[in-house]
NUSE-225152 format. One record per residue (C-alpha): residue in three letters; x, y, z. Coordinates in steps of 0.2 Angstrom, whole numbers, padded with zeros to 4 digits, always signed. Layout:
N
alaXYZ
...
This chain:
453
unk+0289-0199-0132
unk+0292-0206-0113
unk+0276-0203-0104
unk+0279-0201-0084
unk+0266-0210-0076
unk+0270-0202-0059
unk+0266-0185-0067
unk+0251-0193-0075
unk+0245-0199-0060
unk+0247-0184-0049
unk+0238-0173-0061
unk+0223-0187-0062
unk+0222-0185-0044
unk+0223-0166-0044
unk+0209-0164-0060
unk+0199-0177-0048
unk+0201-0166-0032
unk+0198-0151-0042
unk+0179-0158-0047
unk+0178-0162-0032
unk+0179-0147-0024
unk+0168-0141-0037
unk+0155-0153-0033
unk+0155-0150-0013
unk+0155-0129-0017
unk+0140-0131-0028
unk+0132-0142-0015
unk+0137-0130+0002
unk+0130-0114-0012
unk+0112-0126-0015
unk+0113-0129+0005
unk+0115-0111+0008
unk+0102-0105-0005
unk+0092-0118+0003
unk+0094-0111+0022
unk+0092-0093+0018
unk+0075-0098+0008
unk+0070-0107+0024
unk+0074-0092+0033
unk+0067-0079+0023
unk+0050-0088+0021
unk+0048-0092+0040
unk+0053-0073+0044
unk+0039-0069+0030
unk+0024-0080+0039
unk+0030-0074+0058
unk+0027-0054+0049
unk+0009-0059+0041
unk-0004-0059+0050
unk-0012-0075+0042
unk+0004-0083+0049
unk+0008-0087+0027
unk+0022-0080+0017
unk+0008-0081+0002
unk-0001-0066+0011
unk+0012-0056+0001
unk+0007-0061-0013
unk-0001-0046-0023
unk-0019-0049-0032
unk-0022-0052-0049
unk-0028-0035-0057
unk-0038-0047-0072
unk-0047-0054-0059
unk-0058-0037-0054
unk-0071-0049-0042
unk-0056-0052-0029
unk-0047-0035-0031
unk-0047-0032-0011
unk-0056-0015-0003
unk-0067-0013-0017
unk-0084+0000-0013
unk-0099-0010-0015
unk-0108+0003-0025
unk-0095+0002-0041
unk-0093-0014-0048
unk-0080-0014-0057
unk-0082-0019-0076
unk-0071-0019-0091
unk-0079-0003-0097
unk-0078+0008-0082
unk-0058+0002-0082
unk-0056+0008-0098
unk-0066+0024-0097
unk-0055+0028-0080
unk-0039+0025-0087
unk-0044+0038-0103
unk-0049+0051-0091
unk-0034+0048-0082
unk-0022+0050-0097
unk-0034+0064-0107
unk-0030+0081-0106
unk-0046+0084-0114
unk-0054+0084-0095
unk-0045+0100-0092
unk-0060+0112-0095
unk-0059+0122-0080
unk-0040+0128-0079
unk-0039+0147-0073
unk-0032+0153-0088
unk-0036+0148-0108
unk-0015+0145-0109
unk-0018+0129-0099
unk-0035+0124-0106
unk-0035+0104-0110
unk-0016+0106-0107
unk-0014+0092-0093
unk-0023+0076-0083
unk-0021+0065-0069
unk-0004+0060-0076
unk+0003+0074-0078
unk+0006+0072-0058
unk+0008+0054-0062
unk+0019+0051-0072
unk+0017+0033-0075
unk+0039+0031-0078
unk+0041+0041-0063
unk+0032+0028-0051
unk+0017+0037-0054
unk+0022+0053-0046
unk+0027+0068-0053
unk+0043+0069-0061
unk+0049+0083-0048
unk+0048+0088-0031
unk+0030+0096-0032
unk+0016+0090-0045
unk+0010+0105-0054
unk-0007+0105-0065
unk-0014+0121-0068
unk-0004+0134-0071
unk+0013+0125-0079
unk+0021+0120-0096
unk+0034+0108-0100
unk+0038+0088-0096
unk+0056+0087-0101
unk+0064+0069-0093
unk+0049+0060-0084
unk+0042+0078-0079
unk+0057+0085-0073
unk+0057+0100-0083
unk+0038+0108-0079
unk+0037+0123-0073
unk+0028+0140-0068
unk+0020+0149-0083
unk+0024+0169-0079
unk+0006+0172-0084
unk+0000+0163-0065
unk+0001+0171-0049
unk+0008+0159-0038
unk-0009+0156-0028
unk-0017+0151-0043
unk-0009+0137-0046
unk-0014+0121-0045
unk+0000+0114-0033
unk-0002+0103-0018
unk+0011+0106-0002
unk+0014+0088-0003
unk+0022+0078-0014
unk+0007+0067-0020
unk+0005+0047-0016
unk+0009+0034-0031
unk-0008+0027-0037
unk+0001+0010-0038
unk-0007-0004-0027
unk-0020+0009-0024
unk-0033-0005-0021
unk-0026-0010-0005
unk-0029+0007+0004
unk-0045+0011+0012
unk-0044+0030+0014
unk-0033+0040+0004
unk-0022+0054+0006
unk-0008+0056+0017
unk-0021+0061+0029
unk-0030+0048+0025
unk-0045+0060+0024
unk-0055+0050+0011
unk-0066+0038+0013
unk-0082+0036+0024
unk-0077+0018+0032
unk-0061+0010+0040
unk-0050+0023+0051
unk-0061+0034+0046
unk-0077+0024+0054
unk-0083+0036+0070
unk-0075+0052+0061
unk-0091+0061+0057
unk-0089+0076+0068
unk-0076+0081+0057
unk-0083+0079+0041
unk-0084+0097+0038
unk-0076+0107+0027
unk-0075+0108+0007
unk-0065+0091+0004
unk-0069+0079+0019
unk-0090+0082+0017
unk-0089+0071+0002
unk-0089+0056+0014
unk-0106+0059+0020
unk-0109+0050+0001
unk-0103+0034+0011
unk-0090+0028-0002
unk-0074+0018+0000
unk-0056+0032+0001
unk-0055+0030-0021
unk-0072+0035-0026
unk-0071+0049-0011
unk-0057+0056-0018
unk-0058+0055-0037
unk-0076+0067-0035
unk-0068+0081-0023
unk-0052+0078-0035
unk-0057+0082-0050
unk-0065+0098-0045
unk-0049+0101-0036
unk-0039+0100-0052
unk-0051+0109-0062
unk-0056+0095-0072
unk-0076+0093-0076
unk-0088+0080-0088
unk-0097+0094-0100
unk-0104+0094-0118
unk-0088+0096-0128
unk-0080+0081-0119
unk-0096+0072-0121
unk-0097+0076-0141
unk-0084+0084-0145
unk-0069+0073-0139
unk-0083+0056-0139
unk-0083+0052-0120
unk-0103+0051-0121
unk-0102+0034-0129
unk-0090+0028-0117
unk-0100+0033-0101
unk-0117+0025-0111
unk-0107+0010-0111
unk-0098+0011-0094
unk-0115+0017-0084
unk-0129+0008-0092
unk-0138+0007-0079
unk-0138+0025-0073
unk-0151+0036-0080
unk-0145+0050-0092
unk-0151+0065-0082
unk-0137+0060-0068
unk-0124+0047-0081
unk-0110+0060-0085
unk-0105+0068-0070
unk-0091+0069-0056
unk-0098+0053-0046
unk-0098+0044-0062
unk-0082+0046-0068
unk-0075+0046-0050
unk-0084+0027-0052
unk-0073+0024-0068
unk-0056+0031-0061
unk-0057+0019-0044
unk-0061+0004-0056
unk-0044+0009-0066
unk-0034+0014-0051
unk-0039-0002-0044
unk-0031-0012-0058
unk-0015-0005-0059
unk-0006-0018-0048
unk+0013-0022-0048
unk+0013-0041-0047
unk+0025-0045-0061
unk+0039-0038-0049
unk+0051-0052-0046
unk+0047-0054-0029
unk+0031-0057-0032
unk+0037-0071-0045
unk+0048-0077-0028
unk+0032-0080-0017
unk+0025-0090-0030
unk+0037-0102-0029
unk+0052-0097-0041
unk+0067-0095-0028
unk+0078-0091-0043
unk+0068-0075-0046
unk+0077-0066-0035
unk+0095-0063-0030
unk+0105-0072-0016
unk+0109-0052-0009
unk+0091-0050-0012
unk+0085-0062-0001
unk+0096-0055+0012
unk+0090-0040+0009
unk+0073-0047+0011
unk+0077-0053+0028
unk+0086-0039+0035
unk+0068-0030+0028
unk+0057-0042+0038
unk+0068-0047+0054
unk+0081-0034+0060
unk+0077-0020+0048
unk+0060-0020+0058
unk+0052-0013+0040
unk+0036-0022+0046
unk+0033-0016+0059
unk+0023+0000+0049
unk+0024-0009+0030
unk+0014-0023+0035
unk+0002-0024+0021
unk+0004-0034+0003
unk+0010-0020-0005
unk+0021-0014+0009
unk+0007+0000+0015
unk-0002+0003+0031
unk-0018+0013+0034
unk-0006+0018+0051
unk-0002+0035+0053
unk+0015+0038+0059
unk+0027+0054+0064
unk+0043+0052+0057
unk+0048+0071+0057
unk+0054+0073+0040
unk+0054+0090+0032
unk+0041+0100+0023
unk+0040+0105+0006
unk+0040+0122+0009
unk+0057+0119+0015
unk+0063+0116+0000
unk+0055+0131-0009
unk+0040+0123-0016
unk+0025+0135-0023
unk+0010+0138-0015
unk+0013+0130+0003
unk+0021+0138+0017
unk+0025+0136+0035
unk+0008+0137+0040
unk-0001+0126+0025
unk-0010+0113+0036
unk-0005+0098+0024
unk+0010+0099+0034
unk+0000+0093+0049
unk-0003+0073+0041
unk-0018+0067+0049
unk-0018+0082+0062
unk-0025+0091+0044
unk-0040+0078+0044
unk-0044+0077+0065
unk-0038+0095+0069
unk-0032+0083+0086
unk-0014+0088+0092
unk-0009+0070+0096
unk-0013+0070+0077
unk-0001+0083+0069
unk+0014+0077+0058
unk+0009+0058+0058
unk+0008+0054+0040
unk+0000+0038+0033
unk+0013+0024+0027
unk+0015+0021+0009
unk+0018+0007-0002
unk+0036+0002-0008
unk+0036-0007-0025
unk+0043+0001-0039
unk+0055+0014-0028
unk+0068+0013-0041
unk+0056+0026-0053
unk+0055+0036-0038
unk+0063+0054-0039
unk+0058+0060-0022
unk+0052+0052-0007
unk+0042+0057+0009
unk+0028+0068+0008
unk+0040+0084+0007
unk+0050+0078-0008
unk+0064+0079+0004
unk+0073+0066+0001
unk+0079+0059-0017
unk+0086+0043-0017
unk+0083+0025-0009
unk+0099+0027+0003
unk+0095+0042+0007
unk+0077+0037+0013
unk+0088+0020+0022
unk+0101+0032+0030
unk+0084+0044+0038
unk+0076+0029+0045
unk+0095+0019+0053
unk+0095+0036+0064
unk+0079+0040+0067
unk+0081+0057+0072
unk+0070+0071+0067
unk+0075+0084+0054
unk+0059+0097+0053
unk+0061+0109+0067
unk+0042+0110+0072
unk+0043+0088+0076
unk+0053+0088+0094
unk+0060+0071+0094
unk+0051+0066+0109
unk+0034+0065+0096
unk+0042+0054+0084
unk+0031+0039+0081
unk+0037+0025+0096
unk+0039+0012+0081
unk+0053+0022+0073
unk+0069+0019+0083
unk+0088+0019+0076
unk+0093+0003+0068
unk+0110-0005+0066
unk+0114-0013+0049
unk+0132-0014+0045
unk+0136-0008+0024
unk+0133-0024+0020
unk+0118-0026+0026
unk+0112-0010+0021
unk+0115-0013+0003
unk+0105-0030+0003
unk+0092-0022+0009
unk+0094-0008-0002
unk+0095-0022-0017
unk+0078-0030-0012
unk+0069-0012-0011
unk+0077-0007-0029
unk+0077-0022-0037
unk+0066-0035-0030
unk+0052-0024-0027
unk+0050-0018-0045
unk+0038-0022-0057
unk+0046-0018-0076
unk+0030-0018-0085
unk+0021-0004-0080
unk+0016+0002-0097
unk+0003-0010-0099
unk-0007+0001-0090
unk-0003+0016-0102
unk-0016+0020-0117
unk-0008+0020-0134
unk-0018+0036-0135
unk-0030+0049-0128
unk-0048+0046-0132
unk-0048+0064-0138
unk-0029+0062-0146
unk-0021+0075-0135
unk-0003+0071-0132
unk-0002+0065-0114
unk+0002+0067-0102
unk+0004+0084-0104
unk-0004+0092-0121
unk+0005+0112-0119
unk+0014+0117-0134
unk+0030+0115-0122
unk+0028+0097-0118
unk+0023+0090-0135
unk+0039+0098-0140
unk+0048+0089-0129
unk+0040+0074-0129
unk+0042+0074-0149
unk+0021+0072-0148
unk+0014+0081-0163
């Protein structure tokens, strides 16, 4: 065969061009991945307030001593974590439901669902008075037996217990919680829910006491012995006498040590500040800095976990907008921090929440009223007000229309979704209920759904 070295040659040269030109793309992606990791991390540093991208970086929920916020009355220990997160799971703690039909039927996590972000699988959390779990809680509803003012549902959509340890005071209202924002509130620690700070504890313990009367749970002899809690609060409290070891304060104690633990930082992102630049996306990372720079995301999710113990108006819509039960036009929840002050400068600013783990989210705001992730990006590019008693001229002056073309509105999107998110939550789950209820919901409905016998 005749071999023609002028073909020969010219495809040498085109095979040597052609690696070349791999080479050099390779090297102009290293050199951009390299910039936009530059960038990222400067734009991180200039947003925290230690002036470090590390600031970001979420705490270690094994390491209970550097958990941050904690109340230096409960130290946490392994066995007050364990005996919060079995109250938190057990039906069992249902002992005051208004009706037998719903005794020991739900628990904490019925209203947070733990696949669900861990918030209710619906628009509105219901306890008390409700059957069924379907698909992450979608599916519970009203029992015909309950009036509609006996139920035991809030007129806000609840806040995730996720990252809990880096609030102060809790609620949307942040009403809990005898330190921090709420430091010089006393005159308006009044009425049945807000007294409990007189006790002096952090927003966590503050809440978990008025809470568990509020949801008709209670710490009584058949939970002691019957269901073997007693044991648990021996080893949990040993330190507390008996006459005053299995109470409300006590097991509020043993939920704020649980709640504190359960921490997203096996999130990628969080894998990306320790120094993994691949743990993340290239689109991510845009998304990242469109979140910290011209997103202006910071300027209310300031904290580690995206939160802010600020209160801001955003004039989103209320839940009774949307037909929820028990709430109406008037139900003072609607108010946000106004509920807590009774001050008008204070009505419809609501307390900014955390952002990890957005993707488990089924509603967002504190009305449930919006449903997706866009749908929560698209709110916040206009900045206009949708609930008819929030005139736009009381919108909080940090939340201003914001221009991001499609592209940068799905990296920012990507980030929140897919950055931000943690996978691995169900290392926080029990395998089963000290009692061995089905959780988190033990109604005859609900363990048919869930295929729990």
């Amino acid at each position: 065969m005749k071999v023609n070295f002028t073909q020969q040659k010219n495809w040498i040269k085109l095979m040597a061009l052609a690696g070349s030109m791999i080479l050099w793309s390779q090297c102009q992606r290293e050199v951009v991945s390299a910039n936009l990791d530059e960038e990222l991390l400067a734009a991180m540093a200039q947003s925290a307030p230690t002036g470090h991208a590390d600031y970001y970086i979420l705490a270690d929920p094994t390491k209970t001593d550097r958990l941050p916020n904690q109340d230096p009355h409960n130290t946490i220990t392994p066995a007050k974590i364990k005996l919060g997160q079995m109250i938190f799971f057990d039906p069992a703690l249902a002992q005051l439901s208004k009706k037998q039909e719903c005794y020991e039927t739900y628990s904490c996590s019925t209203c947070h669902v733990p696949a669900a972000g861990f918030l209710p699988g619906r628009a509105q959390g219901i306890a008390d008075g409700a059957s069924g779990f379907g698909i992450l809680g979608s599916y519970r509803e009203k029992l015909t037996t309950y009036q509609e003012d006996e139920l035991d549902a809030q007129g806000v959509r609840p806040l995730s217990i996720m990252n809990v340890t880096y609030v102060t005071n809790t609620l949307w209202s942040g009403l809990f919680g005898a330190h921090k924002v709420n430091a010089g509130t006393e005159d308006y620690w009044t009425d049945e829910l807000s007294k409990v700070n007189h006790l002096g504890y952090e927003g966590l313990e503050s809440q978990n006491i008025e809470g568990m009367v509020l949801h008709r749970m209670e710490v009584n002899e058949r939970v002691l012995n019957t269901h073997g809690y007693r044991a648990y609060f021996d080893l949990a409290f040993p330190d507390v006498p008996e006459n005053n070891r299995y109470n409300y304060q006590t097991a509020s104690f043993a939920l704020g040590s649980y709640l504190r633990t359960v921490i997203t930082n096996e999130a990628p992102f969080q894998d990306y500040l320790k120094g993994n630049s691949e743990a993340i996306t290239a689109r991510q990372k845009q998304g990242a800095l469109i979140f910290f720079t011209k997103a202006r995301c910071t300027t209310c999710h300031n904290g580690p976990s995206f939160s802010n113990m600020e209160f801001h108006a955003l004039g989103t819509a209320d839940m009774y907008q949307f037909g929820g039960l028990n709430t109406s036009a008037s139900d003072p929840r609607n108010l946000g921090r106004g509920l807590f002050t009774g001050q008008e400068i204070d009505y419809y600013r609501f307390k900014v929440p955390q952002l990890y783990n957005l993707k488990d989210y089924r509603t967002f705001f504190h009305g449930s009223s919006k449903g997706t992730i866009a749908d929560v990006i698209d709110f916040k590019i206009k900045a206009v007000s949708e609930n008819p008693n929030v005139a736009q001229d009381r919108l909080s002056p940090r939340f201003r229309p914001v221009d991001l073309s499609v592209q940068e509105k799905e990296a920012l999107i990507d980030f929140l979704t897919n950055a931000l998110y943690d996978p691995y939550m169900s290392r926080y789950v029990p395998d089963k209920t000290q009692s061995g209820a089905c959780f988190p919901n033990n109604d005859e409905l609900s363990r048919y759904q869930m295929g729990c016998n």
